[in-house]
DRENTINU-641082 format. One record per residue (C-alpha): residue in one letter; x, y, z. Coordinates in Angstrom, 3 decimals, always signed. Layout:
REM residues N
{rec 'A',{X,Y,Z}}
...
//
This chain:
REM residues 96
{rec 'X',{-47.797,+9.774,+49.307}}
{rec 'X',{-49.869,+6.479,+49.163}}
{rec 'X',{-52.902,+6.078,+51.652}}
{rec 'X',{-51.615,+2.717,+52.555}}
{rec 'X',{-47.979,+2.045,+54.449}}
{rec 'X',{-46.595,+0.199,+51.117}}
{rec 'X',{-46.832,+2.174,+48.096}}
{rec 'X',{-46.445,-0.953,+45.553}}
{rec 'X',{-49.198,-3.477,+44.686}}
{rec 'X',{-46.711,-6.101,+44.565}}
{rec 'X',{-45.568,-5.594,+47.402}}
{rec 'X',{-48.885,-6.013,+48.938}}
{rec 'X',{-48.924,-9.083,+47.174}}
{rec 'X',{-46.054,-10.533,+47.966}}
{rec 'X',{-46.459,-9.544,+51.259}}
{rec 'X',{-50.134,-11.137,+51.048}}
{rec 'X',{-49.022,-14.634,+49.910}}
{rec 'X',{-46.208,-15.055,+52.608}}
{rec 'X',{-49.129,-13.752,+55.385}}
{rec 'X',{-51.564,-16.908,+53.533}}
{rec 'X',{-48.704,-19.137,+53.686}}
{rec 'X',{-47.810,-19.267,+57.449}}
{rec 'X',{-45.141,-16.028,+57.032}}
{rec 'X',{-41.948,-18.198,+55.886}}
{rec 'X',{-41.921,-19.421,+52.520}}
{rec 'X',{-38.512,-20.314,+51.006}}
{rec 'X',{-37.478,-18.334,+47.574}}
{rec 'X',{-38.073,-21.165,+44.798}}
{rec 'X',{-41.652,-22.059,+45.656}}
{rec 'X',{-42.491,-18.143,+46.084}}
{rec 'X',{-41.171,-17.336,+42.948}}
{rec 'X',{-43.530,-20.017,+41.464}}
{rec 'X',{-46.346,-19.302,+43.168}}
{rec 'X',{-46.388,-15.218,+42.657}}
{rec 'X',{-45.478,-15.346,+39.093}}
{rec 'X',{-44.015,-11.817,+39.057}}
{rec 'X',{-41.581,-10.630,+36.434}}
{rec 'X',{-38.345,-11.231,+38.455}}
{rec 'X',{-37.404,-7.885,+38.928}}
{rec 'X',{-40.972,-6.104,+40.189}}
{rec 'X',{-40.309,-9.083,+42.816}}
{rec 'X',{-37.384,-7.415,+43.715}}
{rec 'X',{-38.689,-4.361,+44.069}}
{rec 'X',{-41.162,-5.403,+45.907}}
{rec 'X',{-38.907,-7.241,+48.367}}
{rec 'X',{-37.211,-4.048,+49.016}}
{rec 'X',{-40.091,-2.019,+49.942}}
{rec 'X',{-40.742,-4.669,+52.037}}
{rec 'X',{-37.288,-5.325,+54.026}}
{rec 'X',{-37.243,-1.133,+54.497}}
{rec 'X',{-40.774,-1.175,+56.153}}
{rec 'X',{-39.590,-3.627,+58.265}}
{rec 'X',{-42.404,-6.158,+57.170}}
{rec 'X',{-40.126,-8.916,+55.610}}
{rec 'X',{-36.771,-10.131,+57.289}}
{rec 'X',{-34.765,-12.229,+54.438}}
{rec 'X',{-33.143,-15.114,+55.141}}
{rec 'X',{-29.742,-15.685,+53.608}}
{rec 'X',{-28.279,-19.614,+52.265}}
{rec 'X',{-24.892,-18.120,+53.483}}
{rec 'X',{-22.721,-15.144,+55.065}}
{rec 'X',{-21.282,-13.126,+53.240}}
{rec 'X',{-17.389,-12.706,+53.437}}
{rec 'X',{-16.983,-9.429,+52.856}}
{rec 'X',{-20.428,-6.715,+53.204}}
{rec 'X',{-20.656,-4.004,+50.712}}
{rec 'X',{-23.277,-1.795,+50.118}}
{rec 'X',{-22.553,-1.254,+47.123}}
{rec 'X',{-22.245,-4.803,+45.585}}
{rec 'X',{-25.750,-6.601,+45.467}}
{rec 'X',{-26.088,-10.028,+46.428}}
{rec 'X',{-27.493,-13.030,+43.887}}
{rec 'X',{-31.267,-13.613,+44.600}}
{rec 'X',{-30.066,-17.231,+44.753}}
{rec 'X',{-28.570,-16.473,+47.808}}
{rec 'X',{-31.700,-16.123,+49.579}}
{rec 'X',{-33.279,-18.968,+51.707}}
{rec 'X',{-36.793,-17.980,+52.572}}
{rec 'X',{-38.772,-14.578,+53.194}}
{rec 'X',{-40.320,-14.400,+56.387}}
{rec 'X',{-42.680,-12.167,+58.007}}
{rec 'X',{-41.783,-9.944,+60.744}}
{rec 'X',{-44.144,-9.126,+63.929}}
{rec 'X',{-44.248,-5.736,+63.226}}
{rec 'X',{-45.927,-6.725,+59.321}}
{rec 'X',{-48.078,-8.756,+60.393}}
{rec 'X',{-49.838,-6.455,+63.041}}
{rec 'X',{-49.753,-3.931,+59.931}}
{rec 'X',{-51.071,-5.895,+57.759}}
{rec 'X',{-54.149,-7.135,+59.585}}
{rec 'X',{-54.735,-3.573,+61.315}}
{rec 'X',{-54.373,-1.779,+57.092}}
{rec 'X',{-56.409,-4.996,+55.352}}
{rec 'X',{-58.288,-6.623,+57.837}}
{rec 'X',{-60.383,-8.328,+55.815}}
{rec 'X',{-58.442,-11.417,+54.121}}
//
């Protein structure tokens, strides 16, 4: 096990740029701004959304929910940060 609460550098990362960008960033821009091969972003989005440090923002419902069947990334409006990761994130990296 990692010393810090999320195992992956990009997710630190990605977690780092929404924290420097106010917490809500929408998908497009983010995607720019990381430049991350699309699927370590991904992963890292996952990590994030099961430590509860990310909440994501869908464009629309879905009809039907399946775990099974993933959703397009283009369905996603904007990551945001949740309370919870951003009182983790300044208590594990203090210094910005």
């Amino acid at each position: 096990m990692a010393d810090h609460p999320l195992d992956s550098q990009y997710a630190r990362y990605v977690f780092a740029y929404l924290h420097h960008r106010g917490g809500s960033v929408r998908l497009g821009p983010l995607l720019r701004g990381l430049g991350i091969d699309q699927q370590r972003f991904v992963d890292a989005v996952i990590e994030l959304s099961e430590h509860y440090w990310i909440t994501i923002v869908w464009r629309k419902a879905v009809a039907v929910t399946s775990d099974e069947e993933a959703r397009p990334l283009t369905d996603i409006e904007r990551l945001v940060t949740t309370r919870f990761g951003r009182k983790k994130y300044r208590s594990t990296w203090p210094a910005d």
